[in-house]
C-alpha positions as CSV (number, residue, x, y, z in Angstrom):
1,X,3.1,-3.6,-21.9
2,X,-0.3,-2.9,-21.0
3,X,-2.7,-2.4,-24.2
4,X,-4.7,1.2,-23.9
5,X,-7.8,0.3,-23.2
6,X,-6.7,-1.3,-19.8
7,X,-4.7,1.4,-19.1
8,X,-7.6,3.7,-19.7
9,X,-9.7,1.6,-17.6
10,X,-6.7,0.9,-14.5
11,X,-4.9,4.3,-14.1
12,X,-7.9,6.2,-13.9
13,X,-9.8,4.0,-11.7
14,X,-6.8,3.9,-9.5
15,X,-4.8,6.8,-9.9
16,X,-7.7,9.2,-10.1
17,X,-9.9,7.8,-7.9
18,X,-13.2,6.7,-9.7
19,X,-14.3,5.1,-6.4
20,X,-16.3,2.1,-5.8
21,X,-18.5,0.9,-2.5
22,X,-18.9,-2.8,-3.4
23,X,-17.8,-4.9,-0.3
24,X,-14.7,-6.6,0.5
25,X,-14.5,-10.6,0.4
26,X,-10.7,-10.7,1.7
27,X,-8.4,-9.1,4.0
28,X,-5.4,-9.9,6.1
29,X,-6.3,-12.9,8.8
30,X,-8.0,-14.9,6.2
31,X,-7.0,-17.9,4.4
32,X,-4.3,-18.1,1.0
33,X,-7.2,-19.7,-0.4
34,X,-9.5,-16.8,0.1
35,X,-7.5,-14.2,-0.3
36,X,-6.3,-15.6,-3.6
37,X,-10.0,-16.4,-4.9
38,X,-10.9,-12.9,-4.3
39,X,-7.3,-11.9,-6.4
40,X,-8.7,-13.7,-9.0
41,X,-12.4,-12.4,-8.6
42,X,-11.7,-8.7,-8.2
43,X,-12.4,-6.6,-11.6
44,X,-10.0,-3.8,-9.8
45,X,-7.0,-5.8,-9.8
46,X,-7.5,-8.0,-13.1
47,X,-4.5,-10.3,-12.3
48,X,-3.5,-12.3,-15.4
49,X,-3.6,-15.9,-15.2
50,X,-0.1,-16.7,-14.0
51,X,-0.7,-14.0,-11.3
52,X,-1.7,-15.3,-7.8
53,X,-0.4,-13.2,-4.8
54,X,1.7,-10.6,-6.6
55,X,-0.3,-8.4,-9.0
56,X,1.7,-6.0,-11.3
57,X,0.0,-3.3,-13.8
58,X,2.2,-1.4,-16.2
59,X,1.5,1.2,-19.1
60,X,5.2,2.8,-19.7
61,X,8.0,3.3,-17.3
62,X,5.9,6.4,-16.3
63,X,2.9,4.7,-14.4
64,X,3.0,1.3,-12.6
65,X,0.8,-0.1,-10.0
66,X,1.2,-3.4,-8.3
67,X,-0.8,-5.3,-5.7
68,X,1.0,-8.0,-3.3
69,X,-0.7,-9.8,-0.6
70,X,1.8,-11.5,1.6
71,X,2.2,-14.8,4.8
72,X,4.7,-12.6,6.0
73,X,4.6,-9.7,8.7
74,X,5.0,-6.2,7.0
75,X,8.8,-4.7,7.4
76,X,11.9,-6.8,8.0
77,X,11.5,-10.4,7.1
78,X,10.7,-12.7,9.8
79,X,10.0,-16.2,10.2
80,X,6.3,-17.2,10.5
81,X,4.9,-20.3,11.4
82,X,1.4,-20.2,10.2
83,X,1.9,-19.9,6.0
84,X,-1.6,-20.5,5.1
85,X,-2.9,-17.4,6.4
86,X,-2.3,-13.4,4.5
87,X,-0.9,-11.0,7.0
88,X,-0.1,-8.2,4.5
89,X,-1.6,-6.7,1.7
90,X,0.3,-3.9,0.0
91,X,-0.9,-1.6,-2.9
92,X,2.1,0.2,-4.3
93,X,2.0,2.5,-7.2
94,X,4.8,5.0,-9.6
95,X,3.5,7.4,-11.3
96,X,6.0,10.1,-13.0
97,X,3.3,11.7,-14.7
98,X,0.7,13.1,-11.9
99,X,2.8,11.9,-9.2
100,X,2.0,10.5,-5.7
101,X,0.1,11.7,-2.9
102,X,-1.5,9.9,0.6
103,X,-4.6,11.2,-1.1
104,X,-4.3,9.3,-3.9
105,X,-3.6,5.7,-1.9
106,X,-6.6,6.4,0.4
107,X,-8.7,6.7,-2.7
108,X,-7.1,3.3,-3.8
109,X,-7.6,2.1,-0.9
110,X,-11.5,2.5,-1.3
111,X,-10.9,1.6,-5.3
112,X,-9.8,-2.0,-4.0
113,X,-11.7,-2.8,-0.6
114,X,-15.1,-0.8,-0.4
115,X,-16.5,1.8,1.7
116,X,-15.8,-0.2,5.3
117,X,-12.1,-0.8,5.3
118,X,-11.7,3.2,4.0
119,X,-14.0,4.6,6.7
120,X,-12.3,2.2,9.1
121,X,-8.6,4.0,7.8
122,X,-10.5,7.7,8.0
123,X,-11.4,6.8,11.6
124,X,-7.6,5.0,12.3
125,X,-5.6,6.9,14.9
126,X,-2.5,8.3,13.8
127,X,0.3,6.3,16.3
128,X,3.6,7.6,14.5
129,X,4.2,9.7,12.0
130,X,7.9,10.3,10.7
131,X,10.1,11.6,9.9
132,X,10.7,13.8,12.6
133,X,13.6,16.9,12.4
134,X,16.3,14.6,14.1
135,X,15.4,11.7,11.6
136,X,15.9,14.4,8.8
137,X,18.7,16.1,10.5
138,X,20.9,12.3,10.2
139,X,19.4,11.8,6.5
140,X,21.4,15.3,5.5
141,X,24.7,14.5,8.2
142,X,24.5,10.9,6.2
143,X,23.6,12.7,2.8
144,X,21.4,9.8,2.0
145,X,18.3,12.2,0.7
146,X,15.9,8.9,-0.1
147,X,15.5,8.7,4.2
148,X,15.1,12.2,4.6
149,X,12.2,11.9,1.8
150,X,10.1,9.4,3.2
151,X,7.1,10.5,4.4
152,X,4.7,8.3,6.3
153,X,2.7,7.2,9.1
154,X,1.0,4.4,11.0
155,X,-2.6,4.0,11.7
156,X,-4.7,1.5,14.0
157,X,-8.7,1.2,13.2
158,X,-11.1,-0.5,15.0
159,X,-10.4,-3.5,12.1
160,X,-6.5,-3.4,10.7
161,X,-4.5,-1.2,11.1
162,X,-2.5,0.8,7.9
163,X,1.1,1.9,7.0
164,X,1.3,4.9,4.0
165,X,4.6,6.1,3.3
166,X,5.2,8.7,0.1
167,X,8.9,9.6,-0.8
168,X,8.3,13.1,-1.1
169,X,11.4,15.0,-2.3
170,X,11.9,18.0,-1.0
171,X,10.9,20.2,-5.0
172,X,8.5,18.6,-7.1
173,X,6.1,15.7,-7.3
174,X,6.4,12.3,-5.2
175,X,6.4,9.5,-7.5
176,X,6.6,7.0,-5.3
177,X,3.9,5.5,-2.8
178,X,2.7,2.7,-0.8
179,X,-0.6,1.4,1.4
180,X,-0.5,-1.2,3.7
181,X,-3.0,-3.4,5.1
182,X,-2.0,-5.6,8.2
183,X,-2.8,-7.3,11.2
184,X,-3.1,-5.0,14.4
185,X,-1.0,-7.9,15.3
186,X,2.1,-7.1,13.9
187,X,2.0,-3.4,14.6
188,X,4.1,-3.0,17.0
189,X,6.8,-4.7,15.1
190,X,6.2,-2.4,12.4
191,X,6.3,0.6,14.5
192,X,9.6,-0.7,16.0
193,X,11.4,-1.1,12.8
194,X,10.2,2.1,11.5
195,X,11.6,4.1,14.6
196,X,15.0,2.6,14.4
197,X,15.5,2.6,10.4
């Protein structure tokens, strides 16, 4: 459990949105060694000295916020050759008090990697969005209601390209979110996967 002083200082900075423009030192396409130095570096993320890859922040069952850069292509798991290199990073964040929103993980977004990689998602094109009505017509035939709640889309900037996804019930708050930062690379993989969940 997370002492109140950092959660004053985490859950506002990234739930709320206190924004930052300082610049970015690693990114999916770079080294482990990199990506893990800048883990280490980044007063955002704060990871505590057994974390390296995997960052996880938690106040109460009511707020959590975690932080995972990854070798491996976003989606289904796959086997990858090249294991020194990050493909993914992933900010994913619970929050039963305020809730979720795409707003909110854009503004983490910026909160974590500056002003360039959230202009460069601003300018993204949107390639899919989902779900569409005969994705949530099969969620109610197959009366699972988590499908028919996810929300999301996929974006490709000029730099990376970005996968939100909110599970927005269909009364109340989302509690639930994620942001993904990948390699245009592995897009269309990730698009595939998505359209045939």
């Amino acid at each position: 459990m997370l002492k109140k002083p950092l959660l004053i200082s985490l859950v506002p900075l990234i739930c709320l949105g206190m924004l930052s423009d300082s610049k970015v030192n690693a990114l999916p396409g770079q080294s482990t060694e990199e990506v893990g130095t800048w883990i280490k570096a980044n007063s955002t993320l704060r990871p505590s000295p057994n974390e390296r890859f995997l960052i996880q922040k938690t106040d109460t069952a009511a707020q959590r916020f975690s932080f995972q850069a990854s070798v491996l292509p976003p989606g289904r798991v796959a086997f990858t050759k090249n294991r020194s290199r990050i493909r993914t990073e992933r900010i994913a964040m619970y929050d039963a008090i305020n809730g979720i929103t795409a707003q909110r993980l854009q503004e983490s977004l910026r909160v974590i990697y500056g002003l360039d990689i959230y202009q460069d998602f601003n300018r993204a094109q949107v390639i899919y969005e989902y779900p569409n009505q005969s994705a949530i017509n099969n969620a109610r035939l197959a009366k699972t209601p988590i499908r028919e709640a996810l929300q999301g889309e996929l974006r490709v900037g000029d730099r990376y390209a970005y996968w939100v996804e909110v599970a927005q019930p269909k009364e109340g708050k989302a509690f639930v979110g994620q942001m993904t930062v990948l390699l245009k690379t592995d897009l269309d993989k990730l698009e595939a996967e998505l359209r045939n969940r």
